[in-house]
C-alpha positions in Angstrom: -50.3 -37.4 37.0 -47.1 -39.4 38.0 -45.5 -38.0 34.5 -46.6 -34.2 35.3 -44.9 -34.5 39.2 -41.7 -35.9 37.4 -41.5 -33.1 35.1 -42.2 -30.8 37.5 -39.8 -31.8 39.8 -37.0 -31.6 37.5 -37.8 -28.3 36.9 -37.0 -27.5 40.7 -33.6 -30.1 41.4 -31.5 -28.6 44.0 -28.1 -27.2 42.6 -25.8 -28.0 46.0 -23.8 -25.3 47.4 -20.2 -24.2 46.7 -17.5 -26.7 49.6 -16.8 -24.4 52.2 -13.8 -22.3 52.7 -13.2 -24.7 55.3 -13.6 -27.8 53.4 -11.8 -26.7 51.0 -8.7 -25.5 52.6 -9.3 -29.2 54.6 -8.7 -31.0 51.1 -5.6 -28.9 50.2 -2.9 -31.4 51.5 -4.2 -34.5 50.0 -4.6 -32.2 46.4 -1.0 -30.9 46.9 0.3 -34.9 47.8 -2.1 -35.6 44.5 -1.3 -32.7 42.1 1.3 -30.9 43.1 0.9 -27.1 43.1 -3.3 -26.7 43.9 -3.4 -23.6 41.9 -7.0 -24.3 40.9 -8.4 -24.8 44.9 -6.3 -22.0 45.8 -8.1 -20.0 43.7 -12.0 -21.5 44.8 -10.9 -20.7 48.2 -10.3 -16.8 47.1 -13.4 -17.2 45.4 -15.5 -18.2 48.5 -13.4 -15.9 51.0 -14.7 -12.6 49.0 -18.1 -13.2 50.9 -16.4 -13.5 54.7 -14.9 -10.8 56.9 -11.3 -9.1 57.2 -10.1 -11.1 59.8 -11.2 -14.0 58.0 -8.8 -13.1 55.2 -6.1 -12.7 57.4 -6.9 -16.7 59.2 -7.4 -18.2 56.0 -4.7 -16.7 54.4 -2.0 -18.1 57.1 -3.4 -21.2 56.6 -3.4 -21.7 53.4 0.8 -20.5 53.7 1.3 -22.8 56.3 -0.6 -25.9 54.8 1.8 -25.5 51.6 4.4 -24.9 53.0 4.2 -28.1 55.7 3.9 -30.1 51.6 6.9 -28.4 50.5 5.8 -25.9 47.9 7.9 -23.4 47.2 7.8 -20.0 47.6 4.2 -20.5 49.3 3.7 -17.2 50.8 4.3 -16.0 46.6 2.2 -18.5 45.3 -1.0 -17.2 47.9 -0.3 -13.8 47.2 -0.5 -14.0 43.8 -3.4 -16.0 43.4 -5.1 -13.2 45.7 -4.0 -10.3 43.5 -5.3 -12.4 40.7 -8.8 -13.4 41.8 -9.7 -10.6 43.8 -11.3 -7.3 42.9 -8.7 -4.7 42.2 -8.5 -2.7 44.9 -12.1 -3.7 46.8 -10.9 -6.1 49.7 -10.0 -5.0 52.7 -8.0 -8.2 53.6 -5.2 -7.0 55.9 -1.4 -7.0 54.5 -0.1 -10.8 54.5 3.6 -9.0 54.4 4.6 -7.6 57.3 7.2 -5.6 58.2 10.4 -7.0 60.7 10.2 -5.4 64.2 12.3 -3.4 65.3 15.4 -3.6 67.4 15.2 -2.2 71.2 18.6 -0.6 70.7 19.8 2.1 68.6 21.3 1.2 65.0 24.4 3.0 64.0 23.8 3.5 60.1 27.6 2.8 59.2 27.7 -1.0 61.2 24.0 -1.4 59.1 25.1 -0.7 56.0 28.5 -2.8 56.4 26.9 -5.5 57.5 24.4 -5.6 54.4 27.6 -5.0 52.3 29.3 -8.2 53.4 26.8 -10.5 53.4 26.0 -9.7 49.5 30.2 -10.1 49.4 29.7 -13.5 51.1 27.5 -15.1 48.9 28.3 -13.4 45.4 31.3 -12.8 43.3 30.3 -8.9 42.4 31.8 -6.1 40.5 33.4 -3.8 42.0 31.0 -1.1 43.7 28.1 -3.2 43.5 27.9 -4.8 46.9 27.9 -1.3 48.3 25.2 0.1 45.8 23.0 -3.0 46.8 23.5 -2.3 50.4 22.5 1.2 50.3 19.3 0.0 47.8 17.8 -2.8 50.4 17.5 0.2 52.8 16.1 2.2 50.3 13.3 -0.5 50.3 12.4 0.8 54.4 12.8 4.5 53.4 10.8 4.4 50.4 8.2 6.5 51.2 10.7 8.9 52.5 11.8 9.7 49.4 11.1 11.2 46.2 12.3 9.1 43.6 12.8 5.5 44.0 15.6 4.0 41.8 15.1 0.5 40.2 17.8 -2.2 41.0 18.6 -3.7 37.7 20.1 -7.4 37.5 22.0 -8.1 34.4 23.7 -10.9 32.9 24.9 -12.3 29.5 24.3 -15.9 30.7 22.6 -18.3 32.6 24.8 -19.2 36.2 26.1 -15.4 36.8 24.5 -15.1 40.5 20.8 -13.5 39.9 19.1 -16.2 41.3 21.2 -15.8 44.8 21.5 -12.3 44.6 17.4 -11.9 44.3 17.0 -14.8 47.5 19.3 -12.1 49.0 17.3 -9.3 49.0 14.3 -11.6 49.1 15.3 -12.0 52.9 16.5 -8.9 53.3 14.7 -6.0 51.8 10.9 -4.9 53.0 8.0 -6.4 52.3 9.6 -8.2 49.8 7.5 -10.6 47.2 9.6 -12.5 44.6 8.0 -12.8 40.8 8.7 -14.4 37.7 6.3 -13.3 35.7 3.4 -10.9 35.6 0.6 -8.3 34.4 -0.5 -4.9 35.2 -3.4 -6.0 37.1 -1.6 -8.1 39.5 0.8 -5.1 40.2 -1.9 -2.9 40.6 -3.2 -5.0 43.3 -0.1 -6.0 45.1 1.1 -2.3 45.3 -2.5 -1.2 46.6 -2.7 -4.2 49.1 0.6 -5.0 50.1 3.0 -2.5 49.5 5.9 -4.1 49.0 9.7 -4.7 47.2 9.2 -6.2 43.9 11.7 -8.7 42.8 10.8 -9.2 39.1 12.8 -12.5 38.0 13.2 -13.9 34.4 12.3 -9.8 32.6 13.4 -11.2 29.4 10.6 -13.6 29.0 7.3 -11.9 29.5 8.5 -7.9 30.0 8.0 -6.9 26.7 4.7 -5.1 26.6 4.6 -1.2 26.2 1.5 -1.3 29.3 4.0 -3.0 31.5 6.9 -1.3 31.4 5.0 2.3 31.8 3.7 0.7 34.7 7.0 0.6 36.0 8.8 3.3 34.7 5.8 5.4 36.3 6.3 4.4 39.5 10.4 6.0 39.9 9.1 9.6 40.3 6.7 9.7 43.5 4.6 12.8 41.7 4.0 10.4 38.5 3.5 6.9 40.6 -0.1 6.7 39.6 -2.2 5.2 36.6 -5.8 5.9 35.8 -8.0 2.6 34.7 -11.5 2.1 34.5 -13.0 0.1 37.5 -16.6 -1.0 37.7 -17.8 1.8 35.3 -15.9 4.5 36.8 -12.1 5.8 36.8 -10.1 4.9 39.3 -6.3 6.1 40.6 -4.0 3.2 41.3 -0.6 3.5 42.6 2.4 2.5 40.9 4.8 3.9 43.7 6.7 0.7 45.3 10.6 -0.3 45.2 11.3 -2.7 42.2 14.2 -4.6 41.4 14.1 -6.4 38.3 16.6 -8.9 36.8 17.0 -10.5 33.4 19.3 -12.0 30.9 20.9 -9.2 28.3 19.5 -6.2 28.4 16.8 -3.6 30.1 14.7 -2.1 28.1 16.0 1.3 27.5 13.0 3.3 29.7 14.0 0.6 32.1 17.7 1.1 32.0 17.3 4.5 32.5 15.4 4.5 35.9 17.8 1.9 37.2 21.4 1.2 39.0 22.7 -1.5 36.7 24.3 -4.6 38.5 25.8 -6.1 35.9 26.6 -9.7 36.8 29.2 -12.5 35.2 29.9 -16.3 35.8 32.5 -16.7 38.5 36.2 -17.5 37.7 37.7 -20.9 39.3 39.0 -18.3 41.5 36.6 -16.6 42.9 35.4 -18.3 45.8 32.1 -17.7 47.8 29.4 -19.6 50.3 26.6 -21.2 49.0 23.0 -19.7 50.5 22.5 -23.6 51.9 25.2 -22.6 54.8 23.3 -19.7 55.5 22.1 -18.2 59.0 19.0 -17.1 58.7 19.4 -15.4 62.0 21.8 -13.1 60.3 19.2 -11.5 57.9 16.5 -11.2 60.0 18.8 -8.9 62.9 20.0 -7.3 59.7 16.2 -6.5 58.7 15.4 -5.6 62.1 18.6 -3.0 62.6 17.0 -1.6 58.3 13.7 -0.8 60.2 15.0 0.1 63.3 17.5 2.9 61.5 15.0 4.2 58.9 12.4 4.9 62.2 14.7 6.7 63.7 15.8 8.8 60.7 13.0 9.7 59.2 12.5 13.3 59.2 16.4 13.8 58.0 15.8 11.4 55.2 12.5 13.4 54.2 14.8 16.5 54.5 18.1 15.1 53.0 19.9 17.2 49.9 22.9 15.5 49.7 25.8 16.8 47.3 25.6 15.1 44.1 29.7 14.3 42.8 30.8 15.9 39.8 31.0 12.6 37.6 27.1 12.7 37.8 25.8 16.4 38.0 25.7 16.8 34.2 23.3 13.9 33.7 20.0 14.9 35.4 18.7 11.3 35.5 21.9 10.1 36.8 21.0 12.4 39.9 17.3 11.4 40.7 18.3 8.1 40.5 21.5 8.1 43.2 19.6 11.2 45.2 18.0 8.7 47.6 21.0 6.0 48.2 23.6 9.5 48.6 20.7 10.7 51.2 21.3 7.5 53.5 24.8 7.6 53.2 25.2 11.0 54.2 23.1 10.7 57.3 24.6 7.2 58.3 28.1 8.6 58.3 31.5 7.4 58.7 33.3 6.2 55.5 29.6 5.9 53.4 29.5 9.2 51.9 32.8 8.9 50.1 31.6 5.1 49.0 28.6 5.7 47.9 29.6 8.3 45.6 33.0 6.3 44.3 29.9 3.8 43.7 27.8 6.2 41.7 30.4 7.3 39.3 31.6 3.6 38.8 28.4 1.8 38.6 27.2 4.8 36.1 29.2 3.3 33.4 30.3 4.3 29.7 26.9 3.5 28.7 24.9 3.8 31.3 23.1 7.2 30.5 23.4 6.4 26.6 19.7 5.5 25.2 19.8 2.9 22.4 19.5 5.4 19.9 22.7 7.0 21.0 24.5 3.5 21.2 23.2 2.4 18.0 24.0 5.4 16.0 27.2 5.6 17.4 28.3 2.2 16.7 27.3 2.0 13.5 29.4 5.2 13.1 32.1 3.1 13.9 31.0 0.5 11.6 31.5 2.2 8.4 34.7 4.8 9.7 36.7 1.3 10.5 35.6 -0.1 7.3 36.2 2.6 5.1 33.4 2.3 3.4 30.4 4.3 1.8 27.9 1.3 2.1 27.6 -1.7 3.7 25.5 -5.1 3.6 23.2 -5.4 6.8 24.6 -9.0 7.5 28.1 -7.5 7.8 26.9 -4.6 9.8 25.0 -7.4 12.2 28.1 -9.3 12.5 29.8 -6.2 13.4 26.9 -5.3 16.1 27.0 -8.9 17.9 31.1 -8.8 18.3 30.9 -5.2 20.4 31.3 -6.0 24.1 29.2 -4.0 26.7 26.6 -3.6 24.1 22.8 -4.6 23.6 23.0 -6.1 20.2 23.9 -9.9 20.8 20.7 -10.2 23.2 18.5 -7.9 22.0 15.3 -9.4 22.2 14.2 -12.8 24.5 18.5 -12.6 24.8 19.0 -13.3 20.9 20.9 -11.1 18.8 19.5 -8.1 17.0 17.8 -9.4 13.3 17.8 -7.8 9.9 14.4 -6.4 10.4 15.0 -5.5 14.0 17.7 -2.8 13.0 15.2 -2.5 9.7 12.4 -1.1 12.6 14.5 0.7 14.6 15.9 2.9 12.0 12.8 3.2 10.3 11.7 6.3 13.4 15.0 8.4 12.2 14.1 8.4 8.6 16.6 5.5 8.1 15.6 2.3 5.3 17.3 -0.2 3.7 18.1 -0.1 0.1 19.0 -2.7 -2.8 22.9 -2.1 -3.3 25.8 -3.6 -5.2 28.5 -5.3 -3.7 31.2 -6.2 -5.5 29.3 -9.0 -8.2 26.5 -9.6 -5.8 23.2 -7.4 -4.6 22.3 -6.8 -1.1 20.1 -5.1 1.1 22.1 -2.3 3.0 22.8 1.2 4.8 24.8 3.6 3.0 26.5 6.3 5.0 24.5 8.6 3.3 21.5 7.4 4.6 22.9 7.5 7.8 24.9 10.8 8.3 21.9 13.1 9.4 20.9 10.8 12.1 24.6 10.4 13.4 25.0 14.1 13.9 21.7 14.2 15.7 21.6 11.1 17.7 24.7 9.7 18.1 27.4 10.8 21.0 
């Protein structure tokens, strides 16, 4: 009898319950003093928190920011939003918005003192290219008017090296853009759910480690056009619209992918000369940004139907290059309307930051450099090592950071010529053989392609 009780009783051993949302989010200083970042019990506190109410989300939510940030984790609020977008259902909760909007300021803004202001705080704290403080000031209120427009240009960060500024410049905009939400890496299903939940700037750090994937990027490049902003994915058995339509800037080391390059305003950023002399973000005031934010929300409110209305004029330098115009459509809109000396800047902006390459695809580039190539060598073939050597020496091109930020290979130029028809052959050169391009090969695709 004894022996039938025992088995029968271990056939009914209580399993205990899940720790608490409370208990859990009571542990989370001693893990963080333990562990470090408490990725793991952040996430079993999402877990538990699907079952509990809104305002619940919103309590636990400050909590969890204010417990990690009291240990001295950075980037906290990041860190929680993430792991939300990541553990949640996409699109299901209805958890309020943990980024809010600045308020507003009880006086009127003049645009032109806004706009200055935004200008010389990006001059303070970064040695920029010409042009590009200005095209940076118009973007961050961009970020407010966003829904007021119709195409929303990406803010591309570029640099050929490691110590050119990105890092401030993104804390920058980080402070004072809307909504904003700093990441360093990142998958479609996480910015599905932060631009259905939060709504806010993305500031897409590090592009060259992890923004290589075809989904990705048409994520992105979807969301410049308001009419296209959308993407259609299956959720719980059924399809479902989610929104792609948010402000982005994205920075990286090299290059943009071409789709990516050609939605964007192109910062291009170098390492600063002895000098060049600017503050360092650890002298900042704080105070500063946050009246800056407030005067961005203030302005945009009080604008808004002339911004939905606006056509400015686009300048001659970019009227032939349709792309060219959507892009600098919304920042000449805001320049218009705020007044003063803007409308002339921001244009002398738009024809400078366009660039000699700027509206070129890699295709054109390519083609047209490797035109080059064989007219400076007077030649009728050439090795592919000598035509990669060539490639890496051109300044203000892609080809020494191709890929990851390492130069173009053999069978990288192999594959990209490959779509126009164009393959490597077995050649002579001189006494030795080689695999190479003759301009043969390569003469249809130049009159085509290359400009």
């Amino acid at each position: 009898m004894s022996d039938q009780v025992s088995s029968e009783s271990a056939e009914f051993t209580l399993v205990p319950p899940p720790p608490s949302v409370d208990t859990l989010l009571a542990r989370l200083p001693d893990v963080v003093a333990t562990n470090g970042v408490p990725t793991a019990e952040l996430k079993s506190i999402v877990t538990e928190l699907q079952r509990e109410t809104a305002a619940r989300f919103k309590d636990v939510r400050q909590r969890m920011v204010r417990v990690l940030e009291e240990k001295g984790v950075a980037s906290a609020a990041d860190l929680v939003i993430a792991v939300f977008a990541a553990e949640s259902s996409t699109g299901t909760n209805n958890a309020p918005p943990l980024l809010i909007m600045p308020e507003s300021c009880p006086e009127p803004v003049n645009g032109v003192e806004l706009l200055d202001g935004l200008r010389d705080e990006f001059k303070r704290y970064l040695a920029l290219p010409n042009h590009a403080a200005e095209a940076i000031a118009l973007w961050v209120v961009h970020t407010y008017a966003h829904d007021l427009a119709n195409n929303s240009p990406i803010l591309g960060i570029t640099s050929p090296a490691k110590r050119c500024g990105k890092t401030t410049l993104l804390t920058l905009l980080k402070s004072l853009c809307a909504k904003a939400i700093g990441l360093s890496s990142l998958t479609s299903a996480i910015l599905y759910w932060l631009i259905e939940n939060e709504k806010p700037t993305l500031l897409i750090d590090e592009a060259e480690t992890f923004l290589d994937t075809d989904e990705l990027r048409g994520v992105l490049n979807s969301g410049f056009s308001r009419d296209m902003a959308a993407v259609y994915r299956m959720v719980n058995g059924r399809p479902k619209r989610l929104s792609t339509w948010a402000p982005k800037a994205i920075a990286c080391i090299g290059g943009l992918a071409d789709t990516l390059q050609d939605r964007a305003i192109e910062i291009r950023l170098q390492r600063r000369t002895k000098n060049e002399t600017v503050k360092n973000l650890r002298d900042v005031d704080r105070c500063i940004f946050n009246t800056l934010s407030s005067k961005a929300v203030t302005w945009v409110n009080a604008n808004q139907e002339s911004l939905r209305k606006a056509r400015p004029e686009i300048p001659e330098g970019l009227s032939s290059d349709d792309r060219a115009c959507d892009k600098w459509y919304p920042l000449l809109a805001i320049a218009d309307i705020a007044g003063g000396h803007w409308p002339a800047t921001a244009r002398a902006a738009a024809i400078a930051l366009r660039g000699k390459t700027a509206n070129l695809s890699k295709e054109a580039m390519l083609f047209a450099d490797l035109r080059e190539i064989f007219t400076k060598a007077n030649a009728q073939k050439l090795p592919t090592t000598e035509i990669l050597k060539y490639l890496a020496s051109i300044d203000e091109r892609p080809w020494v950071s191709f890929k990851h930020g390492r130069q173009m290979t053999a069978n990288q130029l192999a594959q990209f010529l490959k779509r126009y028809g164009v393959e490597p052959q077995m050649h002579r050169f001189g006494r030795r053989s080689a695999r190479g391009y003759t301009m043969g090969d390569l003469a249809q695709a130049w009159e085509r392609y290359a400009q």
